[in-house]
Biopython code that builds the backbone (N, CA, C, O; Angstrom):
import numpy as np
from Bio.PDB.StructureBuilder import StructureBuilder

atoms = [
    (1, "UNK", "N", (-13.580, -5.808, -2.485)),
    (1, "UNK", "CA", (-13.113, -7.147, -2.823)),
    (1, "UNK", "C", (-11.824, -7.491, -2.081)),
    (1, "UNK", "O", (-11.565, -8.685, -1.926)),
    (2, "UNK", "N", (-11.062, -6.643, -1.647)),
    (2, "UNK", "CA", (-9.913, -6.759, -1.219)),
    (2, "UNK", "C", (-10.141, -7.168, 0.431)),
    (2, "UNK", "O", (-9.490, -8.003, 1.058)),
    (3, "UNK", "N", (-11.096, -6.450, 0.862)),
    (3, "UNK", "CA", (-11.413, -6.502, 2.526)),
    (3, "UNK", "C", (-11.020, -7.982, 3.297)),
    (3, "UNK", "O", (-10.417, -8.117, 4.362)),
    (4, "UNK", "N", (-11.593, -9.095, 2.353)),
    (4, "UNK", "CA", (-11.702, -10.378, 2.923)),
    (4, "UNK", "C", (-10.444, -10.968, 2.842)),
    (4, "UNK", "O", (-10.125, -11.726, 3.758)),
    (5, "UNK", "N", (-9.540, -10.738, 1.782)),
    (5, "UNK", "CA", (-7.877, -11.058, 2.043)),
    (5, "UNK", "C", (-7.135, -10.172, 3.095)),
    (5, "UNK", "O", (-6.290, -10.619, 3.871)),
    (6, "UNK", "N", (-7.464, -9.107, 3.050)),
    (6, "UNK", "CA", (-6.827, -7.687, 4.560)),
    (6, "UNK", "C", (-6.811, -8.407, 5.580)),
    (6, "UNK", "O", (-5.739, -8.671, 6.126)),
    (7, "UNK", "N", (-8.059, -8.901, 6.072)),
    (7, "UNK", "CA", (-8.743, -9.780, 7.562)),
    (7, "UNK", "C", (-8.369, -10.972, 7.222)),
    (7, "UNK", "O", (-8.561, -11.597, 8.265)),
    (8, "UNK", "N", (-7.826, -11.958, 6.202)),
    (8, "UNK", "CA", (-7.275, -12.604, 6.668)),
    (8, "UNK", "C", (-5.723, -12.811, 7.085)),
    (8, "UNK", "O", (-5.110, -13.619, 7.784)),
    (9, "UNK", "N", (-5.440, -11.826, 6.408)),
    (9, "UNK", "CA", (-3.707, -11.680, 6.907)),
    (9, "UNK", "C", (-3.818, -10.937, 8.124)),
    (9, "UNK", "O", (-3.381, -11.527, 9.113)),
    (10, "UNK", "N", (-4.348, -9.652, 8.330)),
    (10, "UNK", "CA", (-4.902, -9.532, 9.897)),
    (10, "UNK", "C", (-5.144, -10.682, 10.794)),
    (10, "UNK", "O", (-4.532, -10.786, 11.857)),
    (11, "UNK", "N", (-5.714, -11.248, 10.537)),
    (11, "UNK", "CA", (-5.949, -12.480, 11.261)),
    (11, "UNK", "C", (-4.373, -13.754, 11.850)),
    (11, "UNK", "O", (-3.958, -14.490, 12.745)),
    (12, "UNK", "N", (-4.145, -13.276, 10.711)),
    (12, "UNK", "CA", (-3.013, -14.459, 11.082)),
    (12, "UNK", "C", (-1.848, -13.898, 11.327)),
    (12, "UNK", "O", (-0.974, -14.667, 11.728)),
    (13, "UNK", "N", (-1.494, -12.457, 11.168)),
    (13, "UNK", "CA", (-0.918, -11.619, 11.392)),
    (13, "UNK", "C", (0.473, -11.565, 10.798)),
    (13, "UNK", "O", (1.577, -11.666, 11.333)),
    (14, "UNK", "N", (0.192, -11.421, 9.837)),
    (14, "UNK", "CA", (0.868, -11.317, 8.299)),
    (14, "UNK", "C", (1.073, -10.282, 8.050)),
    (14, "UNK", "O", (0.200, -9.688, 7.417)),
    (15, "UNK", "N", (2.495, -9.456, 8.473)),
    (15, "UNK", "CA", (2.306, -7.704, 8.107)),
    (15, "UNK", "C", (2.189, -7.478, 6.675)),
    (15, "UNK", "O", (2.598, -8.371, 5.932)),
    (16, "UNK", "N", (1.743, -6.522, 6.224)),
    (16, "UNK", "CA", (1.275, -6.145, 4.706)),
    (16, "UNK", "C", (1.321, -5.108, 4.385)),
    (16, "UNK", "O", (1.006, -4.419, 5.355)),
    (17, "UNK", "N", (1.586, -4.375, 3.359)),
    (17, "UNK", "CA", (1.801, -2.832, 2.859)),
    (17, "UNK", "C", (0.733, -2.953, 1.467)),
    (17, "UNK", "O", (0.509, -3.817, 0.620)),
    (18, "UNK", "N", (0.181, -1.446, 1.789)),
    (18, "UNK", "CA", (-0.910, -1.042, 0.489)),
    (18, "UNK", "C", (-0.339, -0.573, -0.556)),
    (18, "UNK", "O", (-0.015, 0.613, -0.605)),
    (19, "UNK", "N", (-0.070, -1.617, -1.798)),
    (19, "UNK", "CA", (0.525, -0.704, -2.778)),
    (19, "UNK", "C", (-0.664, -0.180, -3.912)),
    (19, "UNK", "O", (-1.292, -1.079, -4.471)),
    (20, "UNK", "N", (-0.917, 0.928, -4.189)),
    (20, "UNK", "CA", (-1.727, 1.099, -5.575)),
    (20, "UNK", "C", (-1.118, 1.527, -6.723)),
    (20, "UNK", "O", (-0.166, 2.291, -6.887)),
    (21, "UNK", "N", (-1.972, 0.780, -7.679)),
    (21, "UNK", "CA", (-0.990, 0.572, -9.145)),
    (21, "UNK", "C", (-2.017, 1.121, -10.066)),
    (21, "UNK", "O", (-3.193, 0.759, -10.028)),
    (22, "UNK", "N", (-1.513, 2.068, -10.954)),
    (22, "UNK", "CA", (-1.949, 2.854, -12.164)),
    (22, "UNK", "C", (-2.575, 3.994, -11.667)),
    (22, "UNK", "O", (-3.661, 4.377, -12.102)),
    (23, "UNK", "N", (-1.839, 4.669, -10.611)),
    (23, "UNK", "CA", (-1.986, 6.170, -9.875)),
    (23, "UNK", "C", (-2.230, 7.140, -10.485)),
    (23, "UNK", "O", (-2.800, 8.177, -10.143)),
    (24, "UNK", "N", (-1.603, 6.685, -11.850)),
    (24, "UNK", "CA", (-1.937, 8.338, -13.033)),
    (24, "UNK", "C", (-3.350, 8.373, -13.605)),
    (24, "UNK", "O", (-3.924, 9.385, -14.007)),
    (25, "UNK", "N", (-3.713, 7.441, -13.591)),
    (25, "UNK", "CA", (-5.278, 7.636, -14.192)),
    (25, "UNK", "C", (-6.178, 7.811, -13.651)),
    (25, "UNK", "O", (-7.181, 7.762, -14.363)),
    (26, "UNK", "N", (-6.475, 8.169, -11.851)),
    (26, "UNK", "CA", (-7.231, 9.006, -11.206)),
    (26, "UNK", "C", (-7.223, 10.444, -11.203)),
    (26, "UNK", "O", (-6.085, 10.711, -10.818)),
    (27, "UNK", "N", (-7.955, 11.746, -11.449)),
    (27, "UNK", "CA", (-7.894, 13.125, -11.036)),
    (27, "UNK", "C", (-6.754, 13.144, -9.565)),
    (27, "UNK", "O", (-7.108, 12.351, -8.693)),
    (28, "UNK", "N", (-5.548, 13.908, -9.265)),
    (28, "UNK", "CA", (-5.012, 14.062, -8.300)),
    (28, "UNK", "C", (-5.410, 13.738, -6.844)),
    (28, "UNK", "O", (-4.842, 13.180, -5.906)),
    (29, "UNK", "N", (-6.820, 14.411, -7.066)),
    (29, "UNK", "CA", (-7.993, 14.848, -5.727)),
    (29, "UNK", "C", (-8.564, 13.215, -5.654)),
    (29, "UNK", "O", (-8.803, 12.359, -4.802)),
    (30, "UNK", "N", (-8.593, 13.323, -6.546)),
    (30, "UNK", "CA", (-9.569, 11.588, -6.516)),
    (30, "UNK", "C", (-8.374, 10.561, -5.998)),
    (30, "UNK", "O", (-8.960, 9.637, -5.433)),
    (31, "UNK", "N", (-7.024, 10.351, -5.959)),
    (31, "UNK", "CA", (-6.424, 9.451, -5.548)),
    (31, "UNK", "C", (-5.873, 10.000, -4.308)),
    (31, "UNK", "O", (-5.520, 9.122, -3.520)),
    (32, "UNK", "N", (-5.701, 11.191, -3.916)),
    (32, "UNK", "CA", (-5.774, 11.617, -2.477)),
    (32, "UNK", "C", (-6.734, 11.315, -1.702)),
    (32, "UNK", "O", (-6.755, 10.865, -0.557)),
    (33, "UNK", "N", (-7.398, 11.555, -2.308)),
    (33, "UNK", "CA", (-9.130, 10.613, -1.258)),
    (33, "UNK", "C", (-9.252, 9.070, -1.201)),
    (33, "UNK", "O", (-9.777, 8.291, -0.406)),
    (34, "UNK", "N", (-8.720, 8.966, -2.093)),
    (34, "UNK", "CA", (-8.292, 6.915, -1.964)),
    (34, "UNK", "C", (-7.337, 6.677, -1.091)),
    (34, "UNK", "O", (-7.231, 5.657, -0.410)),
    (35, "UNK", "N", (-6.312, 8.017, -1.095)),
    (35, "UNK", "CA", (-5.164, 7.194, -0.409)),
    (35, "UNK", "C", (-5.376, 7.437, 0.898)),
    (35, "UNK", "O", (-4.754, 6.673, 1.636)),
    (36, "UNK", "N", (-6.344, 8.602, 1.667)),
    (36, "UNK", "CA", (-6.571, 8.771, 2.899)),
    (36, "UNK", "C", (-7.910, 8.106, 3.589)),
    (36, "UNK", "O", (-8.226, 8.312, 4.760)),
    (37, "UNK", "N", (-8.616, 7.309, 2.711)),
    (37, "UNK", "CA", (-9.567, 6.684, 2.749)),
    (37, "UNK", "C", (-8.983, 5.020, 3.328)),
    (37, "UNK", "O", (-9.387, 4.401, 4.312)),
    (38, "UNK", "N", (-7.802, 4.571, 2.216)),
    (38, "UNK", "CA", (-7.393, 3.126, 2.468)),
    (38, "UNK", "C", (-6.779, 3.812, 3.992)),
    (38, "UNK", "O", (-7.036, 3.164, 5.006)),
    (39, "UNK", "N", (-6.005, 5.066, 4.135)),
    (39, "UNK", "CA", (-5.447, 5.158, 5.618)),
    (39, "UNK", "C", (-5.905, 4.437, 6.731)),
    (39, "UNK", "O", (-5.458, 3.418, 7.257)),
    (40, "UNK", "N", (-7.277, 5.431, 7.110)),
    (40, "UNK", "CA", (-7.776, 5.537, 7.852)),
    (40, "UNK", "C", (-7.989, 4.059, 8.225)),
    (40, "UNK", "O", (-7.811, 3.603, 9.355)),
    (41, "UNK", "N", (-8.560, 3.068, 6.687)),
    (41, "UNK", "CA", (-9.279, 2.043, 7.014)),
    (41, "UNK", "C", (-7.901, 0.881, 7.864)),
    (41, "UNK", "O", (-8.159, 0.174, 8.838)),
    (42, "UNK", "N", (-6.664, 0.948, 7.266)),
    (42, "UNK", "CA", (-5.513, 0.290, 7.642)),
    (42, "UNK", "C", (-5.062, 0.544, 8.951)),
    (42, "UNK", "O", (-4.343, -0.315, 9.461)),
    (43, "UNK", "N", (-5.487, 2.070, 9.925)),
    (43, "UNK", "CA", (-4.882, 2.533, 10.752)),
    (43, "UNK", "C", (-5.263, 1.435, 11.842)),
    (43, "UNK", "O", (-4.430, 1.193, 12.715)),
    (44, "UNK", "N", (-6.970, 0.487, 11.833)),
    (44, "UNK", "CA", (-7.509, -0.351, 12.820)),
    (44, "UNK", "C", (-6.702, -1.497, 12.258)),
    (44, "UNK", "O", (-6.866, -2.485, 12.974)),
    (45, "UNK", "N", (-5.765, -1.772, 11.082)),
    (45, "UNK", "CA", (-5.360, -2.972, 10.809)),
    (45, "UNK", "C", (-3.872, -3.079, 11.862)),
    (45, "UNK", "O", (-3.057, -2.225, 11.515)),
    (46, "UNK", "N", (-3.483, -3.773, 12.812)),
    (46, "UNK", "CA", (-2.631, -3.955, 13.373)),
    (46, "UNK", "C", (-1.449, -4.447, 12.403)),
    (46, "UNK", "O", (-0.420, -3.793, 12.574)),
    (47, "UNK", "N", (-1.369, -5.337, 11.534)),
    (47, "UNK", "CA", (-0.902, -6.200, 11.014)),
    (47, "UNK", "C", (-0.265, -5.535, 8.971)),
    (47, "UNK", "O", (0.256, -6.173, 8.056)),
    (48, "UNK", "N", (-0.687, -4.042, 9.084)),
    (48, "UNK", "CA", (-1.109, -3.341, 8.184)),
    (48, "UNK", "C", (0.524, -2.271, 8.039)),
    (48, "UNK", "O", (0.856, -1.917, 9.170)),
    (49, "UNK", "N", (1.387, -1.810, 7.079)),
    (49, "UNK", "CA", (2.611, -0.994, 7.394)),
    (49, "UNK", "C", (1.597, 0.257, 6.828)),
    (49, "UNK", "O", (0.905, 0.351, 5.814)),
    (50, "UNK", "N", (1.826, 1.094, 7.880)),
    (50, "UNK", "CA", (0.822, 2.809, 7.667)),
    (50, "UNK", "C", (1.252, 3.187, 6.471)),
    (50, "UNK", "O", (0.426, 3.690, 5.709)),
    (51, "UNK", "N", (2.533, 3.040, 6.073)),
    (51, "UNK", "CA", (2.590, 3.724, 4.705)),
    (51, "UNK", "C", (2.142, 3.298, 3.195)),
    (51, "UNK", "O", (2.603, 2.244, 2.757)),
    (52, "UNK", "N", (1.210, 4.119, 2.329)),
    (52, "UNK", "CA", (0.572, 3.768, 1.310)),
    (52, "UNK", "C", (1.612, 3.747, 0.381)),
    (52, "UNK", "O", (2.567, 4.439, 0.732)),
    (53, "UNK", "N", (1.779, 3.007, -1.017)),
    (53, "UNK", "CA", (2.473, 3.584, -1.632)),
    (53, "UNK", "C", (2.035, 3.465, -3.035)),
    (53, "UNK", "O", (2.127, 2.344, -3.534)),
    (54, "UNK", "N", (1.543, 4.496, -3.808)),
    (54, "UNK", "CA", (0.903, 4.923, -5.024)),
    (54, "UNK", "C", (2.229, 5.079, -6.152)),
    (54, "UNK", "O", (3.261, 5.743, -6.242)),
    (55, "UNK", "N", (1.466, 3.974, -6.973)),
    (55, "UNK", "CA", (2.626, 3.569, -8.406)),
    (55, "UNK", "C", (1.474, 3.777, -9.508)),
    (55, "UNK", "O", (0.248, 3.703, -9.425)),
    (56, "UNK", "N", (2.524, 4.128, -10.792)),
    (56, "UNK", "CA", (2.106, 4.070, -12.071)),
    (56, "UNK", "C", (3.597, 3.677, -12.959)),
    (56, "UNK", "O", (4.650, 4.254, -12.685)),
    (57, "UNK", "N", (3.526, 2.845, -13.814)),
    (57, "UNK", "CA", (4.476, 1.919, -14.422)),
    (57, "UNK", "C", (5.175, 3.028, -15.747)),
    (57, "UNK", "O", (6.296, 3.209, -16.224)),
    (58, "UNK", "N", (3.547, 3.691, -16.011)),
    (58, "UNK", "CA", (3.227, 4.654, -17.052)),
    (58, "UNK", "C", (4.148, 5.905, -16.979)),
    (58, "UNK", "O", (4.995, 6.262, -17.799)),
    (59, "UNK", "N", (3.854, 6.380, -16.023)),
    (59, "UNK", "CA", (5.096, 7.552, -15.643)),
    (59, "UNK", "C", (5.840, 7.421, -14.445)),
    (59, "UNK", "O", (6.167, 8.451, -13.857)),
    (60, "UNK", "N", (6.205, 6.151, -13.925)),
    (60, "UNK", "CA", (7.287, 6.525, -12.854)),
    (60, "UNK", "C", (6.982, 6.310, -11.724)),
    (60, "UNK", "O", (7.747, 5.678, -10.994)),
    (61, "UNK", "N", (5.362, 6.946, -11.128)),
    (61, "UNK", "CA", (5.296, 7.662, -9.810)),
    (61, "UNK", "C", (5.091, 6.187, -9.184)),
    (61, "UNK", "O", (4.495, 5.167, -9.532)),
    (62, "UNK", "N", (6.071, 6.680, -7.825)),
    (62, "UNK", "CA", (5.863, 5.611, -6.803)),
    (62, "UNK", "C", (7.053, 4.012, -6.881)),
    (62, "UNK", "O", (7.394, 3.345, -5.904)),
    (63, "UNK", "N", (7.410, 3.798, -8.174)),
    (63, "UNK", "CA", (8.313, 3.029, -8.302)),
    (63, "UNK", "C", (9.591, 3.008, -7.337)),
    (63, "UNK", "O", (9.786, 2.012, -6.640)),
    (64, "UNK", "N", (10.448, 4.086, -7.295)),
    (64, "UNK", "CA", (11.393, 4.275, -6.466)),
    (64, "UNK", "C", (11.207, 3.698, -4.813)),
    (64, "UNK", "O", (12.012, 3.110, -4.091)),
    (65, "UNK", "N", (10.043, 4.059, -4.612)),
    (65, "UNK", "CA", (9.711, 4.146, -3.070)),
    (65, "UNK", "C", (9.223, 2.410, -3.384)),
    (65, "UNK", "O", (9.982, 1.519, -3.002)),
    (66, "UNK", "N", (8.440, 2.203, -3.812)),
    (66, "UNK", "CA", (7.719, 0.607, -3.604)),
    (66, "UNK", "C", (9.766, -0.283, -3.626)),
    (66, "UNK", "O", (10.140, -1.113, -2.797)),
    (67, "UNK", "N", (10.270, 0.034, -4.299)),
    (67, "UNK", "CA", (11.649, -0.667, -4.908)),
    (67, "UNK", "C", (12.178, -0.524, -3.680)),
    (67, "UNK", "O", (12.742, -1.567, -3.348)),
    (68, "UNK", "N", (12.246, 0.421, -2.764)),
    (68, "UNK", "CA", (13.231, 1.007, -1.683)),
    (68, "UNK", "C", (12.500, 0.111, -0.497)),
    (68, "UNK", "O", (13.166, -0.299, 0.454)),
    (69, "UNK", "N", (11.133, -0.154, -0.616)),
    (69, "UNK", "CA", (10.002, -1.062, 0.393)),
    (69, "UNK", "C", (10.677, -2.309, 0.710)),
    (69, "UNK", "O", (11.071, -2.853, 1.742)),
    (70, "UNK", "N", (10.674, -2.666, -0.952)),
    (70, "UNK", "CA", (11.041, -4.033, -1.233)),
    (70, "UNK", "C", (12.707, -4.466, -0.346)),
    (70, "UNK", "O", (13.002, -5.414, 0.382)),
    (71, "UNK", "N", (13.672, -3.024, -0.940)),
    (71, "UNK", "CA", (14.750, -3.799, -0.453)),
    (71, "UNK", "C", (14.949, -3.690, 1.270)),
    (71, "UNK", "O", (15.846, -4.214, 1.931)),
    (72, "UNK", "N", (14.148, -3.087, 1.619)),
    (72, "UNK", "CA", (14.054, -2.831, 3.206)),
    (72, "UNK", "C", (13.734, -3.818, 4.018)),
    (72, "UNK", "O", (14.107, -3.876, 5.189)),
    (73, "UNK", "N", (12.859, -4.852, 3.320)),
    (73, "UNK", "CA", (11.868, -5.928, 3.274)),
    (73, "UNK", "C", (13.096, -7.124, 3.563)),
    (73, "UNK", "O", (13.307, -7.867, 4.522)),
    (74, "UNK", "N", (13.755, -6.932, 2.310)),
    (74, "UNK", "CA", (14.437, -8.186, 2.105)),
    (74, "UNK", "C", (15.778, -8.118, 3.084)),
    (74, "UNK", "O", (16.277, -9.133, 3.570)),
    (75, "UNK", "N", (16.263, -6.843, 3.292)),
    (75, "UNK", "CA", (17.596, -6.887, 4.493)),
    (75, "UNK", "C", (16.923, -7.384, 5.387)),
    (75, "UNK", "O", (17.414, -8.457, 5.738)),
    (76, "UNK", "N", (15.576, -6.987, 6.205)),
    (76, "UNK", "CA", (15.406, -7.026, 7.551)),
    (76, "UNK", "C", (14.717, -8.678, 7.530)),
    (76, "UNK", "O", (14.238, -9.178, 8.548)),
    (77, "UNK", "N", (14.781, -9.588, 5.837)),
    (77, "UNK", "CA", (14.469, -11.072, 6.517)),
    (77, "UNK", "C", (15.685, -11.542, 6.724)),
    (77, "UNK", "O", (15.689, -12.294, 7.699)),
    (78, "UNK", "N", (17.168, -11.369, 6.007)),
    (78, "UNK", "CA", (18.185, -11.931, 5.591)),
    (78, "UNK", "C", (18.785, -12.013, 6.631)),
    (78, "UNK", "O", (19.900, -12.534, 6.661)),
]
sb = StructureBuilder()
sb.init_structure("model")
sb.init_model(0)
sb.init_chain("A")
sb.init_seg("    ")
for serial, (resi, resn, name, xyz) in enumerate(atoms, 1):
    if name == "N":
        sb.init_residue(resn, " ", resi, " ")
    sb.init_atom(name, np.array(xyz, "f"), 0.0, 1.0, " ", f" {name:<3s}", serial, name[0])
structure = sb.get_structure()
């Protein structure tokens, strides 16, 4: 479902970062295979930032880093 919004910011060339949200409720193995799966598929996205970043609200994971995205984001428009 997501594919047809990817290609269109690809398209217009809209850089974009993969965030996934509620990371704790996959098996470990099972969201390692998601997260090298979305890789691969982002690596043909030109328009795509390589780094994934896997959040859960629930325990923590990934917050720091998506927050650190964000403010990286916002120096380099200002």
């Amino acid at each position: 479902a997501d594919r047809p919004m990817l290609d269109l910011l690809g398209e217009a060339a809209v850089s974009h970062q993969i965030v996934l949200t509620k990371a704790d409720q996959p098996k470990a193995s099972e969201l390692q295979a998601c997260i090298a799966e979305i890789a691969e598929a982002t690596r043909r996205r030109a328009a795509a930032f390589p780094e994934i970043i896997a959040t859960s609200a629930r325990d923590g994971t990934g917050i720091v880093e998506l927050r650190a995205a964000i403010a990286r984001l916002v120096k380099e428009r200002q």
